[in-house]
VEXMAR-711942 format. One record per residue: residue in three letters; x, y, z of N, C-alpha, C, CB in turn. Coordinates in steps of 0.2 Angstrom, whole numbers, plus 5000, padded with zeros to 4 digits. Glycine has a CB too. Layout:
REM VEXMAR-711942
ALAXYZXYZXYZXYZ;...
***
This chain:
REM VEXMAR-711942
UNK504049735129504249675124504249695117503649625125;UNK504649685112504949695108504349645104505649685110;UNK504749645095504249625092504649535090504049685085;UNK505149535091505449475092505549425096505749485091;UNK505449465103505249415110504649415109505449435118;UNK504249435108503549435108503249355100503349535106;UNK503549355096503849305091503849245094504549315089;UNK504249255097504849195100504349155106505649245104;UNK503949205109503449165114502949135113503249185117;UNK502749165107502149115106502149025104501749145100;UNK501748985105502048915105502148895098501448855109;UNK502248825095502348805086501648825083502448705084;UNK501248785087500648765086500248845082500348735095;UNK500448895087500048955086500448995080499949005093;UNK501048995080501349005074501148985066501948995075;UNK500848925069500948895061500348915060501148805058;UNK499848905066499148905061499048985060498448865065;UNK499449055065499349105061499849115054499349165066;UNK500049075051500549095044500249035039501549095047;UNK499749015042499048965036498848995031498248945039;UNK498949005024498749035018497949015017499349005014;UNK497549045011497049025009496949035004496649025012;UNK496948984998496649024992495849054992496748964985;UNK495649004996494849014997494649104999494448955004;UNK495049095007495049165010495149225004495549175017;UNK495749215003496049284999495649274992497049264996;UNK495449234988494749234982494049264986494549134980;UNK493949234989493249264991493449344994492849214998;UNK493949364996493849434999493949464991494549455005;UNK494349464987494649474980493949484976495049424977;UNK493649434977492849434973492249484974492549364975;UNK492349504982491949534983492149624982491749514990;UNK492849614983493249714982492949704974494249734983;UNK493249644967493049644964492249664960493249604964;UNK492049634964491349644963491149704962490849624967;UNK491449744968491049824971491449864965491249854980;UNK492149844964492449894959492149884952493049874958;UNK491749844948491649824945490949874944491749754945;UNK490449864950489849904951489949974949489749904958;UNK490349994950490550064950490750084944491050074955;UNK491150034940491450054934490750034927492250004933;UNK490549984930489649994924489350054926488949934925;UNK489250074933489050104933489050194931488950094937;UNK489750194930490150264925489850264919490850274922;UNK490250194917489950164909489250184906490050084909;UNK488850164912488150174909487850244910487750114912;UNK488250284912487950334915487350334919487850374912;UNK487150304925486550304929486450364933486550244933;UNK485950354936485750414940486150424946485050424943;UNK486450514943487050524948487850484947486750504957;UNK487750444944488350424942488950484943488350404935;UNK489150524942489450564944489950534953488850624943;UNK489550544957489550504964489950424963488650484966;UNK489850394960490250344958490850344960490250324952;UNK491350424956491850424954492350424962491950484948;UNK491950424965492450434973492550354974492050474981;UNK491950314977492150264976492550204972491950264975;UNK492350224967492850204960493650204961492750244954;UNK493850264965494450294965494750274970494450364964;UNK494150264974494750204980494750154981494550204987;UNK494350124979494550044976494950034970494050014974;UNK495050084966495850074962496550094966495950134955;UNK496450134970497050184971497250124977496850284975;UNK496750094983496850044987496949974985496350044991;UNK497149984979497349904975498249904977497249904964;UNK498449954980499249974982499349914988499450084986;UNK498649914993498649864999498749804995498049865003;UNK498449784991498249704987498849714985497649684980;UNK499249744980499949714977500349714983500149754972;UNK500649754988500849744995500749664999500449804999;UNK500249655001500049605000500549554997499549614997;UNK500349544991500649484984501449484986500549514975;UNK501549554986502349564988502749514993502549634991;UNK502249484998502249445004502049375001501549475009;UNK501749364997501349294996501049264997501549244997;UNK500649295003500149285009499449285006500249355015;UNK499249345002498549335002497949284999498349375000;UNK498849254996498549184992498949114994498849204984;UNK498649074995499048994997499448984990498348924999;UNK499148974984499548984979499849034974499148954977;UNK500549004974501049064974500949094965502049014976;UNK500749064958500449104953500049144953500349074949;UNK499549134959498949204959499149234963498149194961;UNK499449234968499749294968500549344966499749294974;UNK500549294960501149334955500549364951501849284949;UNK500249314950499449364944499149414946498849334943;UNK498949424952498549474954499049524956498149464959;UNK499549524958500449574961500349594951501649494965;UNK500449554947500449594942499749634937500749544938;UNK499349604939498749664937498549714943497949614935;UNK498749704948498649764949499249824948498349764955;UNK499549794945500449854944500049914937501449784938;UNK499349884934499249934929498749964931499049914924;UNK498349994934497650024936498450084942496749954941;UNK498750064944499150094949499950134950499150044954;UNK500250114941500850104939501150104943501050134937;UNK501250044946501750014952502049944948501250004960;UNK502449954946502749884945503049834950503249894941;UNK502849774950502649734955503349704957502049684953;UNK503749684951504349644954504749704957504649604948;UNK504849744953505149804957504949834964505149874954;UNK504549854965504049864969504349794977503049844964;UNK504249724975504349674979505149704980504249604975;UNK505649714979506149714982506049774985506749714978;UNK505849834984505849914986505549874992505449984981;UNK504949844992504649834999504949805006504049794999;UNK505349725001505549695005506249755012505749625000;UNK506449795006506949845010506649885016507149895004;UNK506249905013505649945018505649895025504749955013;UNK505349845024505249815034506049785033504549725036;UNK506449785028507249775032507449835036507849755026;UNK507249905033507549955037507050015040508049975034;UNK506549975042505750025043505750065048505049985045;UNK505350145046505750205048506450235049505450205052;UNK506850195045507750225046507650285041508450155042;UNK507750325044507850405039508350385034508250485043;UNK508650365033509350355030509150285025510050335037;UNK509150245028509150175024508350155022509450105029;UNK507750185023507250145024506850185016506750165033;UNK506850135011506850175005506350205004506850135000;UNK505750185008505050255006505150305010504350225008;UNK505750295013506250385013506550435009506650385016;UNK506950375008507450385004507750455003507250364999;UNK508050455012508350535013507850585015508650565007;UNK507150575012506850645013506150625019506550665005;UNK506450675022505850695028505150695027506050765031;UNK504750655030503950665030503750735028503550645036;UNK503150755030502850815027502750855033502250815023;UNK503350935034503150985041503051025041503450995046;UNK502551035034502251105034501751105029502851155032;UNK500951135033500551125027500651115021500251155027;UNK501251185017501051165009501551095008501451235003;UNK502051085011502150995010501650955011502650955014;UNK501350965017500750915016500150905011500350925021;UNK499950945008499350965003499750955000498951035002;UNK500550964997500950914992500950844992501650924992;UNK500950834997501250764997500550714999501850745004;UNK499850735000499150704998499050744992498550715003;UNK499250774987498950774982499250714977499050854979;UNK499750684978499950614977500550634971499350554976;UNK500750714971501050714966501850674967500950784963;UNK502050664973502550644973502650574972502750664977;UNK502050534970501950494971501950464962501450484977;UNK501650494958501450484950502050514950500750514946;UNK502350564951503150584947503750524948503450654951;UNK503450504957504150444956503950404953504450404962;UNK503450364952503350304947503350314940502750274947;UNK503350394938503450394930504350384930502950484926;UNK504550424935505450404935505450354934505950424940;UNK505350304940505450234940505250194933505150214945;UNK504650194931504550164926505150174920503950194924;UNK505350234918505750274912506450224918505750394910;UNK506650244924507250224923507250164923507750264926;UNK506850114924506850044924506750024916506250024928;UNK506450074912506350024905506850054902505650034901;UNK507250124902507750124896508450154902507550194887;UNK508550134906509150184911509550124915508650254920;UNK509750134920510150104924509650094929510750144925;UNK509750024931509349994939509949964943508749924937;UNK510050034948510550024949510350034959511150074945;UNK510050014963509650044968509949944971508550084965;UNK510349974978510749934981510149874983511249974988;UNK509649874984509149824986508649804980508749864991;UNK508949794974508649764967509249724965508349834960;UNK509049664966509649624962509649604955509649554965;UNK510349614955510449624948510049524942511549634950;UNK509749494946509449434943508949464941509249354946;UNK508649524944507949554942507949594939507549574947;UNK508649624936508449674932508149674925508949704932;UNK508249624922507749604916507249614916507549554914;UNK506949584922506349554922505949644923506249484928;UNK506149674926506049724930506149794922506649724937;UNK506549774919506649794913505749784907507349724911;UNK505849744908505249714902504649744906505049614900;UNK504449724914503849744915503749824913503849724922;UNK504249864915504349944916503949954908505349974916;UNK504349934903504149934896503449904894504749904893;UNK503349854896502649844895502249884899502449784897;UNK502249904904501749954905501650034905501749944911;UNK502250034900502250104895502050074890502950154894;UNK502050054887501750044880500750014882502349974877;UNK500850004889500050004889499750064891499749964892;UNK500150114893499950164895499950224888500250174901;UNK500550214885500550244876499650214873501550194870;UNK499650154873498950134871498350174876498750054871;UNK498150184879497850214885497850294883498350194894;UNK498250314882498150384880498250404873498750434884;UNK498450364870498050354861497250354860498150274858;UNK497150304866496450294868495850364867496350254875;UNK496150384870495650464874495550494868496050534882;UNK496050514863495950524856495250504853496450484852;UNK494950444853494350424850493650424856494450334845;UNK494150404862493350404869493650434875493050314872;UNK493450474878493550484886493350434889493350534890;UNK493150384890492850314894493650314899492750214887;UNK494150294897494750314902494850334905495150334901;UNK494550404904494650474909494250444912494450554906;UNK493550434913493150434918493150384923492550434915;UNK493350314922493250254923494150244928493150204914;UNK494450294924495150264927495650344929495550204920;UNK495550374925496150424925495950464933496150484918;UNK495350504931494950534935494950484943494350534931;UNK494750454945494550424950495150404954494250364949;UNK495950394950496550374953496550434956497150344949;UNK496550474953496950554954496450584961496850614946;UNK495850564963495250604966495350554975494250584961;UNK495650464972495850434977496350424980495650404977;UNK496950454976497550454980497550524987498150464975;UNK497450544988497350604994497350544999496650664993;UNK496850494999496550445005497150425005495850395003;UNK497350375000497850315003498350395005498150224996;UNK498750435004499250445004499050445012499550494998;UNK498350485016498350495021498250425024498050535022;UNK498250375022498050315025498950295028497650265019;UNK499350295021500050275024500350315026500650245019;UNK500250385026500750415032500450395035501050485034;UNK500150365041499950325046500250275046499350315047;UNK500550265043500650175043501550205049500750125031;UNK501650245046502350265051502550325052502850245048;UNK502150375052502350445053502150465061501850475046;UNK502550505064502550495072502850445075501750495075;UNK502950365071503250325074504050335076503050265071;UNK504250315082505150345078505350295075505750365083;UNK506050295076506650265072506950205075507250315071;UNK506350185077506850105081506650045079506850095090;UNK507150005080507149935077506349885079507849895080;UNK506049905082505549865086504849885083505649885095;UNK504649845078504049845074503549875078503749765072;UNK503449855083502949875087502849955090503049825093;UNK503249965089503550035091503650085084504250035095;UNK504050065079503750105072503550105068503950105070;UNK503150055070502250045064501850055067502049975061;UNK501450105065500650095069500150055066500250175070;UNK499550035073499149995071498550045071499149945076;UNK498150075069497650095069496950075068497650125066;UNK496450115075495850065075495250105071495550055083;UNK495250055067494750095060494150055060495050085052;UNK493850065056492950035053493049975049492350095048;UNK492649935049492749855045492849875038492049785045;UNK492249945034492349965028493249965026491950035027;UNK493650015030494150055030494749975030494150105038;UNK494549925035494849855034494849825027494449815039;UNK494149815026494149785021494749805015493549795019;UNK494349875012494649895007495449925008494349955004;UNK495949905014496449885013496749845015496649915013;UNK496349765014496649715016496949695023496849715012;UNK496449735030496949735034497449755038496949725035;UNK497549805032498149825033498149885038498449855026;UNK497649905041497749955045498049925054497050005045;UNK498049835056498449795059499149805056498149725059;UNK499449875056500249865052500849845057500449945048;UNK500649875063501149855067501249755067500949885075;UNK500549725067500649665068501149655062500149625068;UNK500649665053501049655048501949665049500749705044;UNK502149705052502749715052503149685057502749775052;UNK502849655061502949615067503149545065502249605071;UNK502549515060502849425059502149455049502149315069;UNK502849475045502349455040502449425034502249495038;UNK502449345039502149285035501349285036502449225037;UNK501049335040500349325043499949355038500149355049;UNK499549305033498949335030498549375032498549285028;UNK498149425027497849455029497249455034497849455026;UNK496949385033496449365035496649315042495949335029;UNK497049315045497349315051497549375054497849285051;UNK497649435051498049465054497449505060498449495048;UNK496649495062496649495066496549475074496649525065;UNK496749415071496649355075497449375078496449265071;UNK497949385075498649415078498449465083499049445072;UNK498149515080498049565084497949545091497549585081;UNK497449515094497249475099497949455103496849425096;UNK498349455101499049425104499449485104499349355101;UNK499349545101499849585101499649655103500149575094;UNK498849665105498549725107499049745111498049725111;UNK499249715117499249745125500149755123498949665134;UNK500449775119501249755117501449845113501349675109;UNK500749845110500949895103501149965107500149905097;UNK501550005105501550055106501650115101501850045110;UNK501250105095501050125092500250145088501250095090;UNK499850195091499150165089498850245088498650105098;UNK498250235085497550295085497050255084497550365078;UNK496550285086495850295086495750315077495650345091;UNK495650295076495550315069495950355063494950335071;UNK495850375057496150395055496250485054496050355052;UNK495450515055495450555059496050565066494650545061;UNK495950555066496250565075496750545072496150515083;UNK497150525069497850515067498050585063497950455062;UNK497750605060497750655055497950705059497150675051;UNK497350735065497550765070498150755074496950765074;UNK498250725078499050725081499550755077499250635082;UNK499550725069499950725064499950815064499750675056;UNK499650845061499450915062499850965069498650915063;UNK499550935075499950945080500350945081499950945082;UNK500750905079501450885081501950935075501550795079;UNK501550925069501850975066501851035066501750965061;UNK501251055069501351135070501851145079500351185070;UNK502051115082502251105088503051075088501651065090;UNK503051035084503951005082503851005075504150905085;UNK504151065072504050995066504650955061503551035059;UNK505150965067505550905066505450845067506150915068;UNK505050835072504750775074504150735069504350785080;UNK503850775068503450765061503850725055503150845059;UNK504250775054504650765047505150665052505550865043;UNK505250675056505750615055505550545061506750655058;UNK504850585062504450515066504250455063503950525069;
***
């Protein structure tokens, strides 16, 4: 079963109430990542004991704010549609991801998920099939180089990328430029305090390695076919690992019907286990397969 006959069978009743929004749900989850990020960043601030230890923490709950704006991109985590343009837009700065841009690049992405060719978080180039690509491509430098392009060619260049409509290019215009000019303040800053470095620079850079290995799971090994269920994996992880990415490790469902909020999405699950043909045990165990396959195919690797 396919991810659209599978759709298509479930009754009205269960459709609607899994695609039910909640400001409540999505606030209270927000409040509590909030909270713990917040913990962490007094706790730099103040320098407490061991503080130092913080900075991992810290760095994943910035770097996993990529799920939260993902998320917004959807509409989903919020019943109301200005908090989640608000929150899609603050977290575009701790992560330099600009949000409206970002919303089309995604929406392309589940229009053409895992297409070597069309699927933009391809964009032509093959996954990672050889260690030093890999250790490249979790050190996340491919990841801060394309957002510093994108930023520059969004704020002074041509936005010219066949899945950004041309009504957005203003708008996508100004954001770009507003968030170089806060980032020009931001590194003016470190001039009179390293508080920056410690709180923010540092921690993004210590936590990208995680998410980068988090999302090649999200589709790496999967192949190249139209059927959500089959090129998105669902990985079975720990409630921590849930939490802090919003569920997102249910991605096959996501990719399946995603008008499903987060906090449905694993009550979906439940209707879509026995279907998926996509899965691991954890993210460990993913890592490993990924490894094998690459030392074993690693054309398969690069274009699964």
């Amino acid at each position: 079963m396919d991810h659209r006959t599978l759709i298509a069978s479930l009754p009205t009743e269960t459709k609607f109430a899994l695609i039910a929004r909640s400001d409540s749900a999505g606030l209270r989850h927000l409040g509590l990542y909030g909270t713990a990020l917040a913990a962490c960043t007094i706790g730099i601030l103040l320098q407490v004991p061991l503080w130092p230890l913080l900075i991992l923490p810290q760095g994943l709950l910035l770097v996993f704010l990529f799920t939260l704006s993902h998320e917004c991109t959807h509409q989903t985590p919020f019943k109301s549609r200005w908090i989640n343009e608000a929150v899609g837009h603050a977290c575009a700065i701790p992560i330099a991801l600009p949000f409206v841009w970002f919303r089309y690049f995604h929406l392309a992405h589940h229009k053409w998920t895992n297409d070597p060719a069309r699927d933009p978080e391809l964009a032509g180039k093959p996954r990672p099939d050889s260690w030093p690509s890999l250790l490249a491509y979790l050190s996340g430098w491919f990841y801060w180089r394309g957002m510093v392009q994108t930023l520059l060619q969004n704020a002074f260049g041509r936005i010219d990328a066949p899945y950004l409509p041309q009504r957005q290019h203003a708008a996508m215009r100004r954001e770009a430029r507003v968030l170089l000019a806060l980032y020009g303040l931001g590194t003016l800053s470190l001039i009179y305090s390293p508080l920056l470095f410690w709180i923010w620079i540092l921690p993004v850079l210590i936590g990208q390695p995680f998410l980068r290995l988090y999302l090649l799971a999200e589709h790496g090994l999967c192949p190249p076919v139209a059927n959500m269920l089959e090129n998105s994996r669902t990985t079975f992880t720990t409630r921590i690992v849930r939490f802090l990415a919003w569920n997102m490790p249910y991605h096959a469902e996501h990719h399946a019907f995603p008008n499903v909020p987060f906090h449905k999405l694993p009550q979906f699950h439940t209707l879509t286990r026995a279907h998926l043909k996509s899965t691991s045990d954890g993210y460990a165990g993913f890592t490993t397969s990924y490894a094998r396959a690459m030392h074993r195919d690693p054309i398969r690797s690069s274009s699964g």
